[in-house]
N, C-alpha and C positions, 0 to 999 in steps of 0.2 A: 319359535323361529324369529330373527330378528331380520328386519329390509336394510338393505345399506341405506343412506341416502343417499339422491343424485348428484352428482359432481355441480355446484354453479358453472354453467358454461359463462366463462370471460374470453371476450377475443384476447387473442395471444398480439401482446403488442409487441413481442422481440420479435420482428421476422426477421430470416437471412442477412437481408440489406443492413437491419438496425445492429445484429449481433455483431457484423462486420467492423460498421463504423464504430460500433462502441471498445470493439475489442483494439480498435487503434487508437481513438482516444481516452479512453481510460486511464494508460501510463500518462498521458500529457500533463505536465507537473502545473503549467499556466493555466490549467483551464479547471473552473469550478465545474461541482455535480450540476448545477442549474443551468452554466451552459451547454452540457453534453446532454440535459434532456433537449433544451430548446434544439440543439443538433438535430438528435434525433428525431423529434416533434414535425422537422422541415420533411421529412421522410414521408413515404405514403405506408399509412396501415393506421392501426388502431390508436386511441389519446395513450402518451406512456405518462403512467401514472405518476405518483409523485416521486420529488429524490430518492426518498429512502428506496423507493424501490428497486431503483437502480442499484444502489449498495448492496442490497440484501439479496434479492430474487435474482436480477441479472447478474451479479457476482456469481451469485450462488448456480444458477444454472451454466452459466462461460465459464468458471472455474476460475474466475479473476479475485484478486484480494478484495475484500470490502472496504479498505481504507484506503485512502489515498493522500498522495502525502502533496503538498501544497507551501511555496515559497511562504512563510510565517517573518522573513525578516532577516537580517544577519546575526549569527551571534558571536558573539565576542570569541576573534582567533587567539586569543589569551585561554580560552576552556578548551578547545580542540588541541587532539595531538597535532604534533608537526612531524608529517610523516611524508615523503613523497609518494606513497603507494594511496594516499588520500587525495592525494590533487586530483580535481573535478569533479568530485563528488559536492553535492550541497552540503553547508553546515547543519542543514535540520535535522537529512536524513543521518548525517553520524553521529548525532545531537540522540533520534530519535533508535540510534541501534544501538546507543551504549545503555538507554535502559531498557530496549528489550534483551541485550548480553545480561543484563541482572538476573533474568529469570534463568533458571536450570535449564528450563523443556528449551531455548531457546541455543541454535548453535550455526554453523554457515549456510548451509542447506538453508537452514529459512531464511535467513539474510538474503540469499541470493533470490530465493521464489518472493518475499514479501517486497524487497524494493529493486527486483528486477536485473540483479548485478549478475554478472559471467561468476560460477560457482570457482573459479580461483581466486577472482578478487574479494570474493566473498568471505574465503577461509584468511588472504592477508588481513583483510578490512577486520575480521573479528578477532584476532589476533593479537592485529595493535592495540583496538580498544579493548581485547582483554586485561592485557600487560598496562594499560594505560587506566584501567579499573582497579586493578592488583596495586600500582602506585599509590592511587588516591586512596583507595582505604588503609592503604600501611600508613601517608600521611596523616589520618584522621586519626588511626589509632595512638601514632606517637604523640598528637596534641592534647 
């Protein structure tokens, strides 16, 4: 016969209050993982551990994305389609869904849950940068 072993008891440093605020600032595109611990840190309950844990643990228990996406810069409106169903979106984030459109398993449904979008704009936004993928590589091929 085998004994389980006893669970480590860890204080649970997500409480309510923290879930809250995390689950509001998390989309917030200005703000790093280091400042949403410090956020939550100002909170009463247990130390929250380090970033990663935020990414991993509390993603993973709130059902929030592990990634977050973060101003990196502008990129050049010369690589972007020009499309009005695009305006106001960031350059990253189209930047960052034309190579998640490369993968197969990858389609608008996740577009919309991974950077947040209204699941119509979703299906236009993948769309163009399908047809906008389909361009470039018939460019690449005739070269």
């Amino acid at each position: 016969m085998t004994r389980a072993r006893p669970a480590a008891q860890q204080p649970d440093w997500l409480t309510p209050e923290r879930a809250a605020l995390l689950r509001t600032l998390w989309p917030a595109k200005d703000l790093t993982v280091p400042e949403i611990r410090q956020r939550l840190s100002a909170l009463p309950g247990p130390d929250v551990p380090a970033p990663d844990a935020l990414r991993w643990q509390a993603a993973r228990r709130l059902r929030l994305p592990n990634r977050r996406h973060r101003p990196r810069g502008p990129r050049a409106a010369k690589d972007l389609p020009q499309d009005p169903a695009l305006d106001g979106l960031w350059p990253q984030d189209i930047a960052e869904a034309r190579v998640l459109l490369r993968r197969p398993s990858t389609d608008a449904s996740y577009l919309a849950e991974y950077f947040g979008w209204p699941p119509d704009r979703a299906v236009t936004v993948a769309a163009i940068l399908r047809d906008d993928l389909a361009s470039a590589d018939r460019d690449k091929a005739r070269a």
